[in-house]
C-alpha positions in Angstrom: 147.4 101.9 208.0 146.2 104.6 209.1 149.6 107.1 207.5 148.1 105.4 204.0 144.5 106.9 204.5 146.0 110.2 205.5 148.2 110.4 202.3 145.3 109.2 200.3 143.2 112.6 201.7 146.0 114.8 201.1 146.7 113.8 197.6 142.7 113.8 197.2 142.5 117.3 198.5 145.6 118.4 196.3 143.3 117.1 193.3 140.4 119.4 194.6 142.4 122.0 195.1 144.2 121.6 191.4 140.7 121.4 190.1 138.9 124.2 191.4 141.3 126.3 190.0 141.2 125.0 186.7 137.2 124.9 186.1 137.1 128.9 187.7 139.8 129.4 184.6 137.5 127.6 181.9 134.1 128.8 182.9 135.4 132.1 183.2 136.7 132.1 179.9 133.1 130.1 178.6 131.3 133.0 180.4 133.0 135.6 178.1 132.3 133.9 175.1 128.8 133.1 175.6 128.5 137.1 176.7 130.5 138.0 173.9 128.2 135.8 171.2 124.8 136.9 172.6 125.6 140.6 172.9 126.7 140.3 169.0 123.6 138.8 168.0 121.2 140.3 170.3 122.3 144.1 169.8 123.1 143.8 166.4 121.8 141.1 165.1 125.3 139.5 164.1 126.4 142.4 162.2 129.6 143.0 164.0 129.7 139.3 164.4 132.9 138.5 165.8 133.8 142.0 167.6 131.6 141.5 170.6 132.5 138.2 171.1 136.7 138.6 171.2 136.3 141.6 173.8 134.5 139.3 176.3 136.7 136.7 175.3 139.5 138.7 176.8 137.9 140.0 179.7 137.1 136.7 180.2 140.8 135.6 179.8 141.4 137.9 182.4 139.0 137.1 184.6 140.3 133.7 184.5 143.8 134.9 185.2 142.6 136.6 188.3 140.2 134.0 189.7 143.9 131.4 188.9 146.2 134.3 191.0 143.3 134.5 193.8 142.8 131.0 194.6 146.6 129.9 194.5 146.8 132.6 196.6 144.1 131.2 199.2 145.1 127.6 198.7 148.9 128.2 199.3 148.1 130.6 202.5 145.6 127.4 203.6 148.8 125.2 202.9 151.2 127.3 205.0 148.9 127.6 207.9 148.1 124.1 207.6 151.9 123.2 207.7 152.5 125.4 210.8 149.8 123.6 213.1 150.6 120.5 211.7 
């Protein structure tokens, strides 16, 4: 009984894990956006309406991209040392 309640925690921590890194990609991306809209309408009163709002888009994308290659990175050096003592 008990081998089914630790597989049950590891496959529930695997979903944590999978979805942490996913919601750091999207609201990293969202965060962009929303910059990118507000500075567009704020600054220039939606004049350069949609120029503000694709350059945070992409740093956003990028931000994304890094927060996804730093937290596989954590996760899989968690994983290793996790296999090594276990």
């Amino acid at each position: 009984m008990g081998s089914i309640k630790k597989e049950l925690g590891s496959q529930l921590h695997a979903l944590s894990i999978a979805s942490t890194i996913a919601l750091a990609v999207v609201f990293s991306t969202f965060a962009g956006v929303i910059t990118g809209y507000y500075l567009d309408t704020w600054l220039f009163k939606g004049r350069t309406y949609p120029w503000f709002t694709i350059i945070c888009l992409i740093f956003g994308i990028a931000g994304g991209i890094k927060n996804f290659l730093i937290l596989s990175k954590r996760f899989s050096k968690e994983a290793e040392r996790k296999g090594k003592l276990g």
